[in-house]
BAFI-3210 file (N, C-alpha, C; in Angstrom, 3 decimals, decimal comma, padded with zeros to 6 digits):
// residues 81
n [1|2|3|4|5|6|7|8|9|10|11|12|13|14|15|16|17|18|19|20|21|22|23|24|25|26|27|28|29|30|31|32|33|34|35|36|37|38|39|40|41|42|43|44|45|46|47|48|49|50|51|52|53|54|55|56|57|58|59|60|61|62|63|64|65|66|67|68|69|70|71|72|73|74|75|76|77|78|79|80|81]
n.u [-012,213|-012,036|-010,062|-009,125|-007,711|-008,110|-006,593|-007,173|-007,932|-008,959|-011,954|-014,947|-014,477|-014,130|-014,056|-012,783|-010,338|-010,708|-011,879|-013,865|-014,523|-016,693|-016,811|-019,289|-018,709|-019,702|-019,568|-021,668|-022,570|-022,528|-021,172|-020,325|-018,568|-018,458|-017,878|-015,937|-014,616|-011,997|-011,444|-009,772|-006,663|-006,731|-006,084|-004,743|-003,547|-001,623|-001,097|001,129|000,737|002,522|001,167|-001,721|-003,821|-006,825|-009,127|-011,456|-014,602|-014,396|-017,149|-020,335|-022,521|-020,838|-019,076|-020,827|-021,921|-021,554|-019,415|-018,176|-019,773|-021,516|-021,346|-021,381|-023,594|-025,764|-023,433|-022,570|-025,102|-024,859|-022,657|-022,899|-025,235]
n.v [-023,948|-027,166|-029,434|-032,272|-034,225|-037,032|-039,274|-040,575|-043,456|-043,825|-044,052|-045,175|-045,675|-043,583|-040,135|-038,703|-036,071|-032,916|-032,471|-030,597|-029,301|-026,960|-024,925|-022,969|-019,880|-019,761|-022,096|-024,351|-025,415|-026,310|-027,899|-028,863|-027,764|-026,089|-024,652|-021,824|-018,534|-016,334|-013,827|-010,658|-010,721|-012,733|-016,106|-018,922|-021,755|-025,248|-028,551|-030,969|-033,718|-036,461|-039,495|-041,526|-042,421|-045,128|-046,151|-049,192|-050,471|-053,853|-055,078|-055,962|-053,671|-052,590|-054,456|-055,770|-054,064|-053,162|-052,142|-052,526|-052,073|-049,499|-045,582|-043,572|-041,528|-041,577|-040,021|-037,689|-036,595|-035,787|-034,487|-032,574|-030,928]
n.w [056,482|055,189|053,442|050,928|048,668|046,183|044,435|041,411|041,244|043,566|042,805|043,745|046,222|047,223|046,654|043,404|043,169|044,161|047,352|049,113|052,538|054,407|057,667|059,779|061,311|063,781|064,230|064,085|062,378|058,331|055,512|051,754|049,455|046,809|045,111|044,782|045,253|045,968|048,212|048,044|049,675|051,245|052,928|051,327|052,827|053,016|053,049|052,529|053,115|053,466|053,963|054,461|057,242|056,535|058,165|058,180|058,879|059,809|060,295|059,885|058,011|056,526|055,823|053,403|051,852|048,297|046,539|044,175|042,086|039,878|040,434|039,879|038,561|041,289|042,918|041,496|041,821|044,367|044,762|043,394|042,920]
ca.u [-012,330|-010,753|-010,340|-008,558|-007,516|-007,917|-006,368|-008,079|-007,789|-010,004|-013,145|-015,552|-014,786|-013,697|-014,452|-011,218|-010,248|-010,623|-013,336|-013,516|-015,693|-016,426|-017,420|-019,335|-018,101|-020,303|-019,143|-022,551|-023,338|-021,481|-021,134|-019,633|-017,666|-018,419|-017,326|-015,047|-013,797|-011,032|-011,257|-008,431|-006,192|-007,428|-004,682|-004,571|-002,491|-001,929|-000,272|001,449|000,670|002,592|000,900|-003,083|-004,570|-007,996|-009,206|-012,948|-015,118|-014,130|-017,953|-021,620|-022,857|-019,992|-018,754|-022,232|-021,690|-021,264|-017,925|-017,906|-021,192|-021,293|-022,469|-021,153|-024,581|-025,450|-021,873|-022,715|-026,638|-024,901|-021,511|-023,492|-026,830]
ca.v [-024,832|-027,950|-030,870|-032,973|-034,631|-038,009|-039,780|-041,369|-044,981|-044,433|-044,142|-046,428|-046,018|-042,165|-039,028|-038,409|-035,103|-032,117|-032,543|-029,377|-028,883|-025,632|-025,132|-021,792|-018,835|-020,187|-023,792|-024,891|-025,556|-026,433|-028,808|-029,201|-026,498|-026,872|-023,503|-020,723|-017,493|-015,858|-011,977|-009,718|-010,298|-014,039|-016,682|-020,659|-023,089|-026,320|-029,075|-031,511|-035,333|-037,666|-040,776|-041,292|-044,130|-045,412|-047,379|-049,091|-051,080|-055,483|-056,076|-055,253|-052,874|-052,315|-055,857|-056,128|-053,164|-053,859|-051,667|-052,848|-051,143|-048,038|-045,338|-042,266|-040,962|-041,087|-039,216|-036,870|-036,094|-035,199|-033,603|-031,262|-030,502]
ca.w [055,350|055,094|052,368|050,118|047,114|046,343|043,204|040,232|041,087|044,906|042,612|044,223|047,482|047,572|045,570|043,020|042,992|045,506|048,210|050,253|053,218|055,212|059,312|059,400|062,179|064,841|064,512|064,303|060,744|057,644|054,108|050,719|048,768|045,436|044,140|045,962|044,882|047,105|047,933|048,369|050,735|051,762|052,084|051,509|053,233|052,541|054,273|051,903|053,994|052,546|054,437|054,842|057,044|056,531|059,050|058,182|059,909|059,852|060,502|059,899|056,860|055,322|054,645|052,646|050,816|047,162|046,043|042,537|041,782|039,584|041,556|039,124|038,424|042,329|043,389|040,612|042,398|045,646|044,950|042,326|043,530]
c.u [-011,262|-010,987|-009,040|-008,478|-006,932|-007,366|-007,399|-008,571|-008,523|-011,286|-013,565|-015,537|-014,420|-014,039|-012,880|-011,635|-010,074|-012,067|-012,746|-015,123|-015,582|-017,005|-017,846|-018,562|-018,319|-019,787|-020,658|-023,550|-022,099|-021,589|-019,977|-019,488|-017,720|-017,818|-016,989|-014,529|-012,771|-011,416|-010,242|-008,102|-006,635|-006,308|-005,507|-002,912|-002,380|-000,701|-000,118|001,624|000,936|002,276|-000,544|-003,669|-006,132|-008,315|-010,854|-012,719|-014,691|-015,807|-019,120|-022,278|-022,162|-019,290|-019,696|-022,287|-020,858|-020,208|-018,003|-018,772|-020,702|-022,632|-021,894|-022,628|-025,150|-024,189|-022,502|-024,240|-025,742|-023,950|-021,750|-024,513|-027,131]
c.v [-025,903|-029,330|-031,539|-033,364|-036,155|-038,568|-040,329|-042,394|-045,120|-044,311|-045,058|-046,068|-044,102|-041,154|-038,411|-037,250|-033,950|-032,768|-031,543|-029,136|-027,467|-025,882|-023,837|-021,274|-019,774|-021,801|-024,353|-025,200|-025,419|-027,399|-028,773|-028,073|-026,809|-026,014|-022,473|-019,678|-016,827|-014,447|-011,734|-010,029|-011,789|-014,875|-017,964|-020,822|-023,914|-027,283|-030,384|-032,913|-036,038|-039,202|-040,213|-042,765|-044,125|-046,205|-047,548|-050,598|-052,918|-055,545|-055,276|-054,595|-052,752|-053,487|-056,118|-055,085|-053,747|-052,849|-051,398|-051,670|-049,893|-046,731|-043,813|-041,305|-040,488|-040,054|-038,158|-035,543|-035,530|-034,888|-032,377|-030,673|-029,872]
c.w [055,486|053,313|051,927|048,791|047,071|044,774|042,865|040,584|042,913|044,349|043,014|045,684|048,217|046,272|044,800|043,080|044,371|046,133|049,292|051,266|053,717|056,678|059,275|061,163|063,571|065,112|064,416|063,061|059,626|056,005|053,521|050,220|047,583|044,289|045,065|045,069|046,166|046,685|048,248|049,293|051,665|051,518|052,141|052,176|052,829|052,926|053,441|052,867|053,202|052,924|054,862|055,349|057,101|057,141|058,720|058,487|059,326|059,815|059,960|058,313|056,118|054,960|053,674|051,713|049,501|046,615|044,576|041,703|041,162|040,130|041,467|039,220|040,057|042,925|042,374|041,227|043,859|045,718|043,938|042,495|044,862]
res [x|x|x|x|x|x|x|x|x|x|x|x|x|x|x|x|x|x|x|x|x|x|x|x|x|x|x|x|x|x|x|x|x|x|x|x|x|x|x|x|x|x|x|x|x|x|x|x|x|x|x|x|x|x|x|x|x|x|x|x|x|x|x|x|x|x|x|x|x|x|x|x|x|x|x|x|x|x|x|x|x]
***
């Protein structure tokens, strides 16, 4: 399992909050974590990064992408469903 936690103020262009993925055993299949219980005897880590770079693309699709846009109700259909 791995993820993150993004502040309030990347809505729009990032999901605030936790975002946790998983990789299953095999490595060959995997997603979104949307709910976890721990069993006995299971640890967390967690690796306090105090610097994150984002590097995106100068050209193509994503200069044309509209940002501003509210796009709650989408984010909502595919981090809940």
């Amino acid at each position: 399992m791995v993820g993150f936690r993004s502040p309030d103020f990347v809505a729009g262009m990032n999901v605030p909050g936790y975002h946790l993925h998983f990789l299953n055993a095999a490595r060959d299949g995997g997603g979104h974590i949307l709910e976890i219980a721990l069993a006995a005897g299971m640890r967390i880590e967690l690796d306090p990064t105090p610097r994150f770079a984002l590097e995106l693309p100068e050209s193509g699709d994503f200069l044309d992408t509209k940002l501003d846009e509210d796009k709650s109700a989408e984010l909502e259909k595919v981090e809940k469903n």
